[in-house]
C-alpha positions in Angstrom: 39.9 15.6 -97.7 42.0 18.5 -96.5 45.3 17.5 -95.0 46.9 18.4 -91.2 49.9 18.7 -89.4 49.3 18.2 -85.4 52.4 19.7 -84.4 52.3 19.1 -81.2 51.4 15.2 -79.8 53.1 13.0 -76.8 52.1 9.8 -78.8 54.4 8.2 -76.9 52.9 8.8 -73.3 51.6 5.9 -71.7 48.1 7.0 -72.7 48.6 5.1 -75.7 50.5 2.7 -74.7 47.8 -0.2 -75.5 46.9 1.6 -79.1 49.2 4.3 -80.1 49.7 2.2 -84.0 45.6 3.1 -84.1 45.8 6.5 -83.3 48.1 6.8 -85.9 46.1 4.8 -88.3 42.9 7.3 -87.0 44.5 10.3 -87.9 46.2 9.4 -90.9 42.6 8.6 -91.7 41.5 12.2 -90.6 43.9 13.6 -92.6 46.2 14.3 -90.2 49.2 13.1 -92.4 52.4 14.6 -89.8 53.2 14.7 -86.4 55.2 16.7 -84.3 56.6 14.7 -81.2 57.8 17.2 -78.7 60.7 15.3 -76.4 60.3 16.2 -72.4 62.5 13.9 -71.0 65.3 11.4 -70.8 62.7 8.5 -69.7 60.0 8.8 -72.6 63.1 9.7 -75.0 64.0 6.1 -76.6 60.7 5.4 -76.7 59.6 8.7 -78.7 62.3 7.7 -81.2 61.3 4.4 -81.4 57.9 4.8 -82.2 58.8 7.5 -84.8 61.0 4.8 -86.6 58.0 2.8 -86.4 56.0 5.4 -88.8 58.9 7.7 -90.7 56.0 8.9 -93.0 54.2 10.0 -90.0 56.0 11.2 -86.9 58.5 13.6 -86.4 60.3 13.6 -83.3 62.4 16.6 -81.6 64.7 16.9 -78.8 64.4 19.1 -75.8 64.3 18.6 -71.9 60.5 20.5 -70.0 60.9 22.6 -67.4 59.0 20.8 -64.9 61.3 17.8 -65.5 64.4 19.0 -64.1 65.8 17.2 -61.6 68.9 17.9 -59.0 71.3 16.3 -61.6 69.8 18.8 -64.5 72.9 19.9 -65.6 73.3 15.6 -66.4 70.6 16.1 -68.0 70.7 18.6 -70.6 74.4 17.0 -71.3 72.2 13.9 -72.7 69.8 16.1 -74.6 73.2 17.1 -76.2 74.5 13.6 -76.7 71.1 12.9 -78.8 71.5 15.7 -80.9 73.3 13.6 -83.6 69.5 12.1 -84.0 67.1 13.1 -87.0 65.1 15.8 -85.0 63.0 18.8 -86.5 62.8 21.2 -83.2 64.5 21.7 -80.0 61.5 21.3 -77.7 59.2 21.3 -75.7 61.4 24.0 -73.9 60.7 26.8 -71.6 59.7 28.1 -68.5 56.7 27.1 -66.4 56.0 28.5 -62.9 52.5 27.5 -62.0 53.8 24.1 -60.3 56.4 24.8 -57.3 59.8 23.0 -56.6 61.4 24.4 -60.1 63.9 26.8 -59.5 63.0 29.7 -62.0 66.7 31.0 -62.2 67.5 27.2 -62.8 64.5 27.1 -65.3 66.0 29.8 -67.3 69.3 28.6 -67.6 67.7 25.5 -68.8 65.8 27.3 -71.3 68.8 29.6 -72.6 70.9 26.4 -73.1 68.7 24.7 -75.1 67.8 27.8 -77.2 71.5 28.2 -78.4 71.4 24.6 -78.7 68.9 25.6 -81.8 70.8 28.2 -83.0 74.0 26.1 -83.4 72.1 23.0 -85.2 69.8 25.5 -86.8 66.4 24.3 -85.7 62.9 26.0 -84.3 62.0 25.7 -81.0 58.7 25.0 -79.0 58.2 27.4 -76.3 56.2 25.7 -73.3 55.0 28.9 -71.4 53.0 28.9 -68.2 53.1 31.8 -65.9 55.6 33.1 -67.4 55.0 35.5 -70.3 57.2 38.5 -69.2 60.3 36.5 -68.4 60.3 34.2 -71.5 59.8 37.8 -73.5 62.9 39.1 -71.7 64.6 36.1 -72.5 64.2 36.4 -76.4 64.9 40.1 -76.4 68.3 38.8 -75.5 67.8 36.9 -79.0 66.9 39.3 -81.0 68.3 39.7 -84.7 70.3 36.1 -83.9 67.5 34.5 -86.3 65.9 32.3 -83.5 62.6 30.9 -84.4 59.7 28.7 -83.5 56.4 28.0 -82.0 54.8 29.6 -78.5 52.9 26.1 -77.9 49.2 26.3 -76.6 49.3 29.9 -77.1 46.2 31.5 -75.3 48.1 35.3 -74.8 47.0 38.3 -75.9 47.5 39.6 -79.4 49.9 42.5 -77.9 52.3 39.4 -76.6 52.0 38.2 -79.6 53.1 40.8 -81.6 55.4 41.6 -79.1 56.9 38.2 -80.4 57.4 39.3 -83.4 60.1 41.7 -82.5 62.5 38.6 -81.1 62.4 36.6 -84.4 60.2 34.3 -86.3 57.5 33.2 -84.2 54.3 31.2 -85.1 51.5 30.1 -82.4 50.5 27.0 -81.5 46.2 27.2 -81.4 44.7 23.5 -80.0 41.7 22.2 -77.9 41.4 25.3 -76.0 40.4 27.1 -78.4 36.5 25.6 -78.8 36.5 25.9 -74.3 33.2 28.4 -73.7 35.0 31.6 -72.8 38.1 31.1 -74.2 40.1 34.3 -74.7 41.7 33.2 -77.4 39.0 33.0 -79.4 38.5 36.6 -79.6 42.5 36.9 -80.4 43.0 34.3 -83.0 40.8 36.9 -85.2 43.8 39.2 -84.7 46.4 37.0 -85.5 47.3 36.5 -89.3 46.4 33.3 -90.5 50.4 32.6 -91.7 51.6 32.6 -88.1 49.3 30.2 -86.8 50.0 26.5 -86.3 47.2 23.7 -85.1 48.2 21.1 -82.3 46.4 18.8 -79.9 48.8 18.6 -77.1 47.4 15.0 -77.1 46.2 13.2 -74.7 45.3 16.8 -72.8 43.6 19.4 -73.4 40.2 17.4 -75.5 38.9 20.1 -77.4 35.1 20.4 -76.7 32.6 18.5 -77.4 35.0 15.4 -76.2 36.4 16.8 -73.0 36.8 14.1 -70.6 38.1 11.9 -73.1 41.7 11.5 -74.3 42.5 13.9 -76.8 44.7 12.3 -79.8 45.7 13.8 -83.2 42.7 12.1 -85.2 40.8 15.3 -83.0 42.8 17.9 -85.3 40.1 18.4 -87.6 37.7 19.7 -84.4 40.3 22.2 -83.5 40.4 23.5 -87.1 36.8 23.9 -87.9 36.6 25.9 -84.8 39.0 28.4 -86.0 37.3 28.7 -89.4 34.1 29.3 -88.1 35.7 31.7 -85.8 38.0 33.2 -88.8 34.5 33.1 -91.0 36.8 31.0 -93.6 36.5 28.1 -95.8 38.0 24.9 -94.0 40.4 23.6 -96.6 42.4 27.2 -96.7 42.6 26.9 -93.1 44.0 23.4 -93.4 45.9 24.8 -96.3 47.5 27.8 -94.5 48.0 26.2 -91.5 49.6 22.9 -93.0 52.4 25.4 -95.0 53.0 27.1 -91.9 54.0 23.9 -90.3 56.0 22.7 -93.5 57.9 25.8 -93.3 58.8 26.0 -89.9 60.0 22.5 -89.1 61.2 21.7 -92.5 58.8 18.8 -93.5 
């Protein structure tokens, strides 16, 4: 059986708060071996490290603070993403800017988002890039980076493969390709067969964004597989060296 990395799941949203120990079980089971656990938030954080105490063979939790959960006391808040920083993470993420919802102030958003990305440079971790609406700022933020050896993952990537080789010029960047992909219509489909296989990384974003043909449904890592035959059938490639590239990329970049 080929073997996964999801490396991107909120296991510890309330979505599985009745059965998150079987959806690990189910994707262990899958193949899906090791999970990313992007942090968001002080409220979910205890519980993220809890559960990833609860399978140390499994889950891998990072540390990072979303920019649609900043609050008026944000600058409170990124003091304790600092004070958690002594933790065992593998990424500083899910980080970023996002301005499809309103209330978010995108000048506070960025200084967010700088903060946190020095906060990787200094404990010498990857980041995960949460980008929504927001391509051309987020790419003038890393040009600030560039040559400083930042790197990381653009999470639920669906650009074009100009922005993503535009990427490439701010330091060592991989995609994040998930449920989206197998979506009828989905540009990124057509740009995934641009993108070298050695920058690409799979992810569910579990429990959003199902991948097709159970949309409607909550999506959980166990779903992995889907995602990846997708992009071999896409790619025209055999299924195991997608697993296989795709599972090295993932080693590589978050040390696993």
């Amino acid at each position: 059986m080929p073997k996964y990395i999801d490396t991107h799941s909120h296991f510890y949203d309330q979505a599985f708060a009745q059965d998150v120990a079987l959806a690990v079980r189910r994707a262990v089971e899958c193949g899906v071996t090791r999970i990313i656990l992007p942090d968001t938030n002080e409220d979910e954080r205890e519980k993220m490290f809890e559960l990833a105490a609860l399978f140390p063979e499994h889950l891998y939790p990072c540390l990072g603070l979303h920019p649609t959960e900043l609050k008026p006391d944000w600058r409170a808040q990124l003091d304790l993403v600092e004070n958690f920083s002594g933790h065992k993470i593998h990424a500083i993420g899910e980080i970023g800017l996002d301005f499809y919802w309103e209330g978010y102030d995108p000048a506070v958003q960025e200084e967010v988002f700088r903060t946190q990305l020095d906060l990787a440079l200094k404990l010498d971790l990857p980041v995960i890039v949460h980008n929504r609406e927001a391509t051309g700022n987020i790419l003038r933020i890393l040009s600030d980076y560039k040559g400083r050896g930042l790197r990381g993952v653009f999470h639920a990537f669906t650009g074009s493969y100009e922005t993503f080789a535009q990427l490439q010029r701010y330091g060592d960047w991989y995609v994040g390709i998930g449920g989206v992909l197998t979506f009828r219509k989905a540009s990124i489909a057509q740009t995934v067969k641009e993108i070298p296989i050695d920058r690409i990384l799979l992810e569910t974003d579990s429990p959003y964004l199902t991948p097709a043909p159970y949309r409607g449904q909550r999506n959980e890592s166990a779903l992995i597989p889907v995602i990846a035959q997708k992009l071999a059938d896409i790619r025209e490639m055999n299924l195991e060296k997608v697993a296989s590239h795709t599972t090295a990329n993932a080693e590589k970049l978050f040390g696993i």
